[in-house]
C-alpha positions as a printed NumPy array, in Angstrom:
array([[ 16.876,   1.665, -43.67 ],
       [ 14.268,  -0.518, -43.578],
       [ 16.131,  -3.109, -41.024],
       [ 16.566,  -0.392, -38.82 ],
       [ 13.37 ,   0.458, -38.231],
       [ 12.038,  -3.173, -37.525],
       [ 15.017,  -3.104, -34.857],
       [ 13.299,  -0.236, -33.102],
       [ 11.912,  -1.08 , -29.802],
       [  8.428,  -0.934, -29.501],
       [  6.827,   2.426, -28.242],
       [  4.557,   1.598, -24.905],
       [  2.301,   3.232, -22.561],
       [  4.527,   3.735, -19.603],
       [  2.041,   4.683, -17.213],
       [ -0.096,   1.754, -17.97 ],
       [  2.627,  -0.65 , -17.403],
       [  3.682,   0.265, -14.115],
       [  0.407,  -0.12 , -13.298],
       [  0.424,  -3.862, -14.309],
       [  4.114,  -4.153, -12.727],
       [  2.302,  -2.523,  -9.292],
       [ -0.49 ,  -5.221,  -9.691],
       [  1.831,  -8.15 ,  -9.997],
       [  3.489,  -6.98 ,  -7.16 ],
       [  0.615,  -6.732,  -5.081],
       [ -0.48 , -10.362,  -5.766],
       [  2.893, -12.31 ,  -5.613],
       [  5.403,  -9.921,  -3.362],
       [  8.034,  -8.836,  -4.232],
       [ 10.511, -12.169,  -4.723],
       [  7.205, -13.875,  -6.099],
       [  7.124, -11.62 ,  -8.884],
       [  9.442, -12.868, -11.685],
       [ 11.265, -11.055, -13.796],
       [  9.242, -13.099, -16.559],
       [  5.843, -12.647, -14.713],
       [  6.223,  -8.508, -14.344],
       [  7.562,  -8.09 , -18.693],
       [  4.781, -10.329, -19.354],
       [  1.953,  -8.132, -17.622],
       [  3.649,  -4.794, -18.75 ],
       [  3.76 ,  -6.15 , -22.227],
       [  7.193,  -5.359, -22.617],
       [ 10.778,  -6.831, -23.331],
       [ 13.182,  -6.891, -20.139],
       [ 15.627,  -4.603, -22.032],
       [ 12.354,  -2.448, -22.649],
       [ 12.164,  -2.755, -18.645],
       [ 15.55 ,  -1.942, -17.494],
       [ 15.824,   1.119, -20.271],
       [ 12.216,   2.415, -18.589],
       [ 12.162,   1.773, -14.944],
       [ 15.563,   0.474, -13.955],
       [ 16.28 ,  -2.721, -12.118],
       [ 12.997,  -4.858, -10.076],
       [ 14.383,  -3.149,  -7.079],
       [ 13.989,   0.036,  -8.799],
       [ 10.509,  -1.02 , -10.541],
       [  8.804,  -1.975,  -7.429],
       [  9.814,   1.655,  -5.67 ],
       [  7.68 ,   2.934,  -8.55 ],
       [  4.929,   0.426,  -7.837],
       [  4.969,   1.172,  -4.62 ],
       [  4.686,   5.036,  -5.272],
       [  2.145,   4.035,  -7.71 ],
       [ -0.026,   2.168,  -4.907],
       [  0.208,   5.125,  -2.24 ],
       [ -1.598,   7.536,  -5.166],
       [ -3.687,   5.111,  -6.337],
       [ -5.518,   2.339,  -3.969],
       [ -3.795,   3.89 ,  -0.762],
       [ -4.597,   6.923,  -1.29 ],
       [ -6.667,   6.388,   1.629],
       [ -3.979,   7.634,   3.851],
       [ -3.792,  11.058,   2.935],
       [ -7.179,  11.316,   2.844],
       [ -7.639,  10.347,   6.551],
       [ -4.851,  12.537,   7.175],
       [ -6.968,  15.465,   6.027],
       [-10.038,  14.896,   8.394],
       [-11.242,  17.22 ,  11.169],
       [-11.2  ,  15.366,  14.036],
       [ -8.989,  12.679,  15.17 ],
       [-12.38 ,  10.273,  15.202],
       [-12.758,  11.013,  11.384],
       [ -8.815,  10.359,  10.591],
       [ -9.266,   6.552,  12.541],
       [-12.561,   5.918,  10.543],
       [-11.489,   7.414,   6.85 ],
       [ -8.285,   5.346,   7.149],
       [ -9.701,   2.212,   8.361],
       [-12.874,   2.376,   5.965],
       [-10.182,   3.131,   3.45 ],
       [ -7.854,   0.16 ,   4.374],
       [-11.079,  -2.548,   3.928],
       [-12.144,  -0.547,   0.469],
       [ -8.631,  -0.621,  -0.434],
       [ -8.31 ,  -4.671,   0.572],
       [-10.799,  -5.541,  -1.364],
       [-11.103,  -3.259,  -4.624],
       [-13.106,  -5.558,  -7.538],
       [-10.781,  -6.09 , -10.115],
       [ -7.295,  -6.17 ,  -7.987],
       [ -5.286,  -8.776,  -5.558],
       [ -6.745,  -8.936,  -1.889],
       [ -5.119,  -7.247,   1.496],
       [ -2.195,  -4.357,   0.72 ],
       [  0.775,  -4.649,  -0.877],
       [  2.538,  -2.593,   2.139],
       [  1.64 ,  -5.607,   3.998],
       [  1.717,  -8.829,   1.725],
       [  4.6  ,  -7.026,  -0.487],
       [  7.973,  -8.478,   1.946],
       [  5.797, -10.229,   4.578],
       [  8.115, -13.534,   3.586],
       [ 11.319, -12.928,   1.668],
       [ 14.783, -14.056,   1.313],
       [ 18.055, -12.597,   1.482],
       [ 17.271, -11.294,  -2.451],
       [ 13.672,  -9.288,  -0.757],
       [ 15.537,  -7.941,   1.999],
       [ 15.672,  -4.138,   0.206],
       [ 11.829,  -4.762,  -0.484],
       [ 11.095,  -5.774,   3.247],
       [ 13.424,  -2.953,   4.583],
       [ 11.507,  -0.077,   2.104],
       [  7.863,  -1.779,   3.093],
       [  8.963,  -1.881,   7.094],
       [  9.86 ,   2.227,   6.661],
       [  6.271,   3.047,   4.416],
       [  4.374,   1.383,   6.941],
       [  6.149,   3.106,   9.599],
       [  6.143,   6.406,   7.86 ],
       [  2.086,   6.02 ,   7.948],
       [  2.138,   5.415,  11.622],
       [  4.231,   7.99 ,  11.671],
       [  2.154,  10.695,  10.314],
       [ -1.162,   9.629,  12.309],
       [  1.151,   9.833,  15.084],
       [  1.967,  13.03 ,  14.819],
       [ -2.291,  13.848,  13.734],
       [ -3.01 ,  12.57 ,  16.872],
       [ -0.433,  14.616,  18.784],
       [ -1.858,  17.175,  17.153],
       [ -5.652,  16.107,  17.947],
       [ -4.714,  16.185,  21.95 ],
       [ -2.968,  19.742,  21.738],
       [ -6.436,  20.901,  19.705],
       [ -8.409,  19.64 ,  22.387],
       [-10.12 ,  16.845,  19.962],
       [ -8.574,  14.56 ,  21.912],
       [ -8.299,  14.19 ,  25.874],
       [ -5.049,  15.603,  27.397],
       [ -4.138,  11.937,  28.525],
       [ -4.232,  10.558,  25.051],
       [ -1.443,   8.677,  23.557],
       [ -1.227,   9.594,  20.022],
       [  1.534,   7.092,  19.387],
       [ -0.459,   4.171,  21.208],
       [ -3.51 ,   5.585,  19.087],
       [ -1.467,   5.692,  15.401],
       [ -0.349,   1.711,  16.72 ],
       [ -3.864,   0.512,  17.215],
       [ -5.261,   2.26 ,  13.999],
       [ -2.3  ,   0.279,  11.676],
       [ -2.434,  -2.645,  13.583],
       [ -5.736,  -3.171,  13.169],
       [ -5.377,  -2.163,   9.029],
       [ -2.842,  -4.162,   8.709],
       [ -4.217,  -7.073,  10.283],
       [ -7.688,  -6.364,   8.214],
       [ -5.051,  -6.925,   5.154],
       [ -4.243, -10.174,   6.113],
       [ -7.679, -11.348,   6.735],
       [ -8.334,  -9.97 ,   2.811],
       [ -5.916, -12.415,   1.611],
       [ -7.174, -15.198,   3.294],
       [-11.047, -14.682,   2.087],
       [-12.823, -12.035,   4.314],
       [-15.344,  -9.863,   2.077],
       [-15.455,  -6.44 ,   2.271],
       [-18.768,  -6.798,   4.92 ],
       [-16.513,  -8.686,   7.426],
       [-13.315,  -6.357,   7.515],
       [-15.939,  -3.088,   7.429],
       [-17.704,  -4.588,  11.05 ],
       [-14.035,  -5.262,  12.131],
       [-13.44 ,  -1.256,  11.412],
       [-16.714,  -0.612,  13.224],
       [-15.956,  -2.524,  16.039],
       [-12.215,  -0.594,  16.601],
       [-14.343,   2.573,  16.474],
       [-17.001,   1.544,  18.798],
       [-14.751,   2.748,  21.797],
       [-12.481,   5.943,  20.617],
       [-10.352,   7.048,  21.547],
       [ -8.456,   3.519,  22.427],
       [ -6.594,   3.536,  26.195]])
């Protein structure tokens, strides 16, 4: 009796390990982060691992799910504004806030996740290439919806519009990585907005 309960597996906070599988993701990518490196963070045995979130594959579609409520929640947020204006400058001032957050790796792990992976990171890349798209996507169709409200001018084009906002995000993210502070990415965001809507 005794022997079987020193076999048990240790009880862990589930929540609070996929958020330290999310972060390790975010700092090394996706074929960066060991199998060794993500138990270690979560605290937990692999078996522990597989029985809780599946395979890394698995684990870092949680992460990732994890990372669009948490620091990207940015992008529903922008969503959500009145005017087409507001969506560009919530989601940019969201994307430097979120590239930056004290405390957490710098740029996105949308971008940084797959940006450079073999033939083992091509599911990652694939799933990251769709979530970015599915963003542009949806401020895609905002924007459509911004030129039939009138917030926009008739000759708007939202899917030019939805390109320049990500581009410039995602290129913000990038800049993160290599050193720029939040000060230098928010006067980057500033300087898209100066002339909205982009033609």
């Amino acid at each position: 009796m005794e022997k079987a309960q020193l076999g048990r597996p240790r009880a862990f906070d589930a929540e609070a390990a996929l958020q330290k599988a999310m972060t390790v993701f975010w700092a090394q990518g996706y074929e960066g982060a060991s199998l060794v490196a993500l138990t270690e963070a979560m605290g937990i045995s692999r078996k522990s691992m597989y029985a809780a979130f599946g395979n890394k594959e698995q684990l870092f579609h949680k992460a990732l799910q994890r990372y669009e409520e948490g620091p990207g929640a940015y992008v529903i947020q922008a969503l959500r504004a009145p005017t087409a204006r507001e969506v560009a400058t919530v989601f940019l001032t969201g994307s430097v806030q979120a590239n930056t957050r004290p405390g957490c790796p710098a740029g996105c792990l949308g971008v940084q996740g797959a940006l450079v992976v073999g033939e083992t990171g091509q599911a990652a890349r694939d799933t990251l290439a769709a979530w970015r798209a599915r963003g542009q996507m949806h401020l895609r169709d905002r924007f459509h919806r911004a030129v039939e409200e009138g917030d926009l001018p008739p000759e708007a084009d939202p899917d030019l519009i939805a390109r320049f906002v990500m581009t410039i995000a995602n290129g913000m993210a990038v800049q993160a990585t290599g050193g720029a502070t939040r000060d230098d990415l928010q006067r980057v965001a500033d300087a898209a907005l100066r002339h909205w809507p982009p033609t």
